[in-house]
N, C-alpha and C positions, 0 to 999 in steps of 0.2 A: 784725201779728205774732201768727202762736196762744198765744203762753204769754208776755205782757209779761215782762219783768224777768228772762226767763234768756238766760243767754250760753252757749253750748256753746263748749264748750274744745275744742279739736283733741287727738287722743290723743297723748301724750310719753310713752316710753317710762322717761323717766328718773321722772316722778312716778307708775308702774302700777309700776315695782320696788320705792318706797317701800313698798309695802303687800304684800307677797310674803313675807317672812322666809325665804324659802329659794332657794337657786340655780335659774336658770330664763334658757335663752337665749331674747333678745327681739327679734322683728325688726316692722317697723310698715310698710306698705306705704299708700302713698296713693292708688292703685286697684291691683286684683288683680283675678284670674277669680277665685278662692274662697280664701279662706282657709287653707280642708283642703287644695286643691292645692299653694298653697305649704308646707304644713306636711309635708307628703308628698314634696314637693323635697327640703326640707330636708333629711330621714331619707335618700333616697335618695344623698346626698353625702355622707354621714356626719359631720354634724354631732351635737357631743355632745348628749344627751338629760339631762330632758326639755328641749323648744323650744317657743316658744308662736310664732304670727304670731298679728299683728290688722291691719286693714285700715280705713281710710276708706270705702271703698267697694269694692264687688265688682260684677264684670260677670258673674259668671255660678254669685251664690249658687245654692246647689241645697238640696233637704229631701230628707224621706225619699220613699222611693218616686216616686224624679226629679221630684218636684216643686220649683219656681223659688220660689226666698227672696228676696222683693222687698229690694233691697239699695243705697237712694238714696245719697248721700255727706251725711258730718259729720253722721249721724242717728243712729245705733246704735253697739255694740258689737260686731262680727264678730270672733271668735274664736277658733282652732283650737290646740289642745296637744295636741302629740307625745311619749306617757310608754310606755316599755317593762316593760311586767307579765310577773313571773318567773312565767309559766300560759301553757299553748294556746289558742288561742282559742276552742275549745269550753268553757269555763272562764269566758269574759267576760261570760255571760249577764247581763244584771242592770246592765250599766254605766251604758246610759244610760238609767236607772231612777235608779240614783246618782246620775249628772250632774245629773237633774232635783232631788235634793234639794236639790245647793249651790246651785244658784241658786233655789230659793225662798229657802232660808236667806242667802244675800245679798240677795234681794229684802225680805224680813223686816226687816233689817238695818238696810235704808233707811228703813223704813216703809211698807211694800207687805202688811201682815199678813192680807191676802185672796190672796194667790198660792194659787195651787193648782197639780196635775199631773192631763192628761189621757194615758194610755199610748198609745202607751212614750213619745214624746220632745217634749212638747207643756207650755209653762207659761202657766198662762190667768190673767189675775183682771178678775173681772165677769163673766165667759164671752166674755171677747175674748183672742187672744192676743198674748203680750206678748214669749216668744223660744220660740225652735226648738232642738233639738240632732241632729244628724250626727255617726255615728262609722262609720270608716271601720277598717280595719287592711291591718296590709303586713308581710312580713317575719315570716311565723309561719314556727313551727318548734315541734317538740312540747314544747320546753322554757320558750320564749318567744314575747310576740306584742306588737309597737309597734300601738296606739292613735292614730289621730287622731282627736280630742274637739271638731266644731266647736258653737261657740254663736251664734246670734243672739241679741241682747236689743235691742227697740225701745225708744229714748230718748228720742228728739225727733224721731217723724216728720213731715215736710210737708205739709202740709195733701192737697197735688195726691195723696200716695200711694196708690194704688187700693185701696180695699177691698171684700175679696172676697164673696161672698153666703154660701158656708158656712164662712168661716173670718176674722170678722171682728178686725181687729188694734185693738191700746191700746201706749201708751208710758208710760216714766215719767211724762214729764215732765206730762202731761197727769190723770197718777192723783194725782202727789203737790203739782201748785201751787204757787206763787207760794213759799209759805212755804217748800218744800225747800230744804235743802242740800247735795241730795245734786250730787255733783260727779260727772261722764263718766271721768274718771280715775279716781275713788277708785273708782269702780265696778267698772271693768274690773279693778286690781289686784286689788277685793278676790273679786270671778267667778274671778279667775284660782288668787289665793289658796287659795279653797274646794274647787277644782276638784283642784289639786296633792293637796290635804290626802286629798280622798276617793279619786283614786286609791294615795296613797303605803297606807292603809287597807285599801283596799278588801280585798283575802283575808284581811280577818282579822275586818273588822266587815258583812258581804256580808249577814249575817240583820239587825241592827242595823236599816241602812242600808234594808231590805227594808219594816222594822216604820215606818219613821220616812215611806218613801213612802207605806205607809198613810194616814198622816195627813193628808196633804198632797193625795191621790185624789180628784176631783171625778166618778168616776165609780162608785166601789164602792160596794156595793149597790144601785146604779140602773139604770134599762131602758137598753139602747143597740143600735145597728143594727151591723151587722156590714156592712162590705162587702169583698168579694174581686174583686178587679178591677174596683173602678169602680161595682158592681149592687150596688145592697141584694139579701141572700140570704138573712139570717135576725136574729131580735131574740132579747135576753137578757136576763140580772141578772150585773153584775161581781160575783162572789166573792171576788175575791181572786190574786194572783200565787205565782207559783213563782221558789225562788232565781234561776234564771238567767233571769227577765225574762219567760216568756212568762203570758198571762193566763187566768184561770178565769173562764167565764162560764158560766150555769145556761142551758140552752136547755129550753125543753119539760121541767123536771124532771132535768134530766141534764147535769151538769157535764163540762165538756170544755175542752179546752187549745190555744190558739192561741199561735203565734209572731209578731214583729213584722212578719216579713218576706213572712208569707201574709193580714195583713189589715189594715184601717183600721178606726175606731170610730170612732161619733160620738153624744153622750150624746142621748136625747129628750127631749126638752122637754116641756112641757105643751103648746104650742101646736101642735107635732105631731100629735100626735092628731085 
């Protein structure tokens, strides 16, 4: 057994309410294709909001930029919240930039006080990753736009889980030992918890929120490759972000602005060189 002396609990929805303090419909699947897909039914049948699903297992986690979120069963936390922000979604810039605060600040929590955030939806500690975040949206309208907010957070992965050459993964259970307490429920309620909070927040505290991912950055001020499609294409210095999420980085003397959805990073090491 990789981690003696832990038992992973199955997720029960009735003890992830315990730690919520506010209304939140909950549904719990014990496989699904993605978490966001159901959370995205959900919405479509109009169910009242917000609604969280979480899952056992998914057959066909996804990341960003279609990439596949390896997703074994009774390992992780899969988890997708459906919350309706009174903005258009040109407005949302920046979300999951927030997202990634709650869960270092649940990661914290536990005693993970080396989490970090690589941009936009990447939470590392060690330089391994530990969970992903997917947001999706449906149902805009220039007044309103529903959010789906999915997370992964590895827990207790299985030894067999493949680890990849540029994106190697870490779990809890395996950072915090024997000694932890931390519990797969309390976790999830309190992810979820966090998560409510900085949406319910968010247009009001979006610079806050902005100063606080700062902190958190394993890549600002540091060199990093830029890729667009797959090709390294040009290297920089993180500067710094803009409210609605996209990044500043120094190329050649001359600061410039990318969006998530035109590119990848990946910080350089020394060994690079």
């Amino acid at each position: 057994m990789k981690y003696p002396g832990f038992m992973i609990e199955d997720l029960d929805l009735k003890e992830i309410r315990r730690h919520l303090g506010r209304d939140c419909g909950l549904f719990l699947f014990e496989t699904t294709d993605s978490t966001n897909q159901q959370a995205l039914l959900k919405v479509r049948e109009g169910q009242a909001l917000p609604l969280a699903c979480f899952a056992e297992q998914q057959t066909q986690g996804r990341g960003r930029r279609g990439k596949v979120w390896i997703s074994p069963p009774h390992s992780s936390i899969y988890l997708s919240l459906a919350w309706k922000f009174a903005m258009p979604v040109n407005a949302l810039g920046g979300l999951s930039l927030a997202i990634g605060v709650a869960v270092v600040r649940v990661l914290k929590t536990i005693g993970l006080e080396q989490a970090g955030l690589k941009w936009p939806n990447d939470v590392l500690v060690e330089g391994r990753k530990i969970a992903g975040i997917l947001i999706e949206t449906t149902q805009n309208t220039a007044a309103a736009t529903t959010a789906i907010i999915g997370i992964g957070l590895n827990f207790k992965m299985p030894e067999a889980a493949p680890q990849l050459p540029d994106q190697p993964w870490t779990d809890v259970c395996s950072l915090l030992g024997e000694a932890s307490s931390a519990e797969r429920n309390r976790v999830a309620g309190l992810l979820l918890k966090e998560c409510m909070s900085i949406c319910a927040g968010f247009a009001q505290c979006r610079d806050e929120l902005m100063l606080e991912y700062r902190q958190y950055d394993i890549c600002l001020q540091q060199p990093v490759n830029i890729y667009q499609d797959e090709a390294r294409s040009l290297q920089g210095i993180v500067t710094g972000f803009e409210a609605n999420g996209a990044i500043r980085i120094e190329i050649e003397g001359e600061e410039q602005l990318f969006n998530s959805a035109d590119i990848s990073l990946r910080k350089i090491n020394h060994a690079d060189h």
